[in-house]
C-alpha positions in Angstrom: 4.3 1.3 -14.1 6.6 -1.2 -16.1 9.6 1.0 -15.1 8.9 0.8 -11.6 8.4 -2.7 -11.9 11.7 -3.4 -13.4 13.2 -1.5 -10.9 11.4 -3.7 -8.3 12.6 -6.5 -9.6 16.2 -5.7 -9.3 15.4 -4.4 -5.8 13.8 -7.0 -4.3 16.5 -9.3 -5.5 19.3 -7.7 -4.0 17.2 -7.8 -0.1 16.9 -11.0 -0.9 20.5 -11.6 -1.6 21.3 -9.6 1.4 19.3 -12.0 3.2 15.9 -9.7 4.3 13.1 -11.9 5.1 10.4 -9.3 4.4 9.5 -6.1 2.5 7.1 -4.0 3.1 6.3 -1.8 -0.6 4.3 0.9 -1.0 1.8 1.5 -3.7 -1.9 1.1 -5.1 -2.9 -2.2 -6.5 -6.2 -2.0 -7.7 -7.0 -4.6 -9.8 -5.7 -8.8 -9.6 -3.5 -7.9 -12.9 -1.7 -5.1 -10.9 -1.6 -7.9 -8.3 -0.1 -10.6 -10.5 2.5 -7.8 -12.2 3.6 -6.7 -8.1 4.1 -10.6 -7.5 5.7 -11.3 -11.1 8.4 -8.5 -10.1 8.6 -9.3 -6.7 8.9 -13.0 -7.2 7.3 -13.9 -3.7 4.1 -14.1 -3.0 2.4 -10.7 -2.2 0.1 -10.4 0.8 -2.0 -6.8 0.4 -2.6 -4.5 3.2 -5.0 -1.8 2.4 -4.9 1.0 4.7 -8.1 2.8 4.2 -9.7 6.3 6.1 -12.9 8.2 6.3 -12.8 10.1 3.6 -13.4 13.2 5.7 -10.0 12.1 7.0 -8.5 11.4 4.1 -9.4 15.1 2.1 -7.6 16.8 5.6 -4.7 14.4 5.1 -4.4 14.9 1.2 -4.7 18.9 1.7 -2.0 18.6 4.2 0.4 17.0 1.5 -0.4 18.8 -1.6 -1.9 22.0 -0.1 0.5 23.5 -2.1 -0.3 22.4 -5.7 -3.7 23.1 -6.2 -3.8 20.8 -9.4 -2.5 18.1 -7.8 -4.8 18.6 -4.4 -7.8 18.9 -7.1 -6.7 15.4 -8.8 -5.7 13.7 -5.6 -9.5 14.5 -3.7 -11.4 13.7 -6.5 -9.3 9.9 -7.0 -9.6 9.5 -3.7 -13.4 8.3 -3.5 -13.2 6.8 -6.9 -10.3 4.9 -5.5 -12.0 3.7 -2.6 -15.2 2.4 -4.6 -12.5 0.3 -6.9 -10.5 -1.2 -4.3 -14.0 -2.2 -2.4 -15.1 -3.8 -5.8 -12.4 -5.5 -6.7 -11.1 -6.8 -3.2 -7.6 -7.3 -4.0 -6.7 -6.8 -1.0 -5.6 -9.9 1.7 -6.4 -7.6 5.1 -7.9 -4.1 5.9 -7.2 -1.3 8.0 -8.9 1.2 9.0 -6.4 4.1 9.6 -8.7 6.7 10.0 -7.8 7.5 13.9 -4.3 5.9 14.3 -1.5 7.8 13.2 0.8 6.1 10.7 3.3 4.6 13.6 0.4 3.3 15.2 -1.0 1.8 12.1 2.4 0.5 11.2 2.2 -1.6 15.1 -1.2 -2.7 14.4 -0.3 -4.1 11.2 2.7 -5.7 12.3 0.9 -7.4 14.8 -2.3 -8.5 13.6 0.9 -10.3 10.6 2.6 -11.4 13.6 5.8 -10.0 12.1 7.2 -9.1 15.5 8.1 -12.6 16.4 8.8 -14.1 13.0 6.1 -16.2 12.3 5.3 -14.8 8.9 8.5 -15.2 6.8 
């Protein structure tokens, strides 16, 4: 994770040098020290979107993906539900969304409006 981090770092500076006003990154946080570390690297403040699923939803998605490595499938559905009862414990997160019925570019809308990133308001 400190790799990654580092390497966040010198990312997000260079957006910012280029002059990008948001950035959207990818990942799990799942506790406020992973929080603080994402923000520490990113040197903004960090707002946390979880996207969560039913986890019926989630076990086709994941066997879609890694369907193919049965050790990783294995690890990957039994995280999933330990995941979910973390991230509901520790509340890290700033909004939720429930994805399980939307398909990613129609999450990606939703979240983009309920931030109200479409007209700038949140930069």
């Amino acid at each position: 994770m400190r790799l990654g981090l580092q390497n966040l770092t010198s990312m997000t500076r260079n957006y910012l040098d280029a002059g990008m006003l948001r950035l959207v990154v990818a990942g799990v946080v799942e506790t406020h020290a992973d929080r603080k570390a994402f923000e520490d690297a990113l040197g903004v403040p960090l707002l946390v979107c979880r996207l969560r699923a039913d986890l019926p939803v989630v076990v086709k998605r994941l066997t879609r993906r890694h369907g193919e490595d049965r050790s990783s499938l294995e690890w990957h559905l039994a995280r999933a539900p330990e995941l979910e009862a973390i991230l509901d414990s520790t509340k890290v997160d700033d909004i939720v969304f429930d994805a399980s019925s939307a398909q990613p570019p129609e999450t990606a809308k939703d979240v983009l409006r309920a931030l109200d990133w479409a007209r700038g308001r949140h930069e």
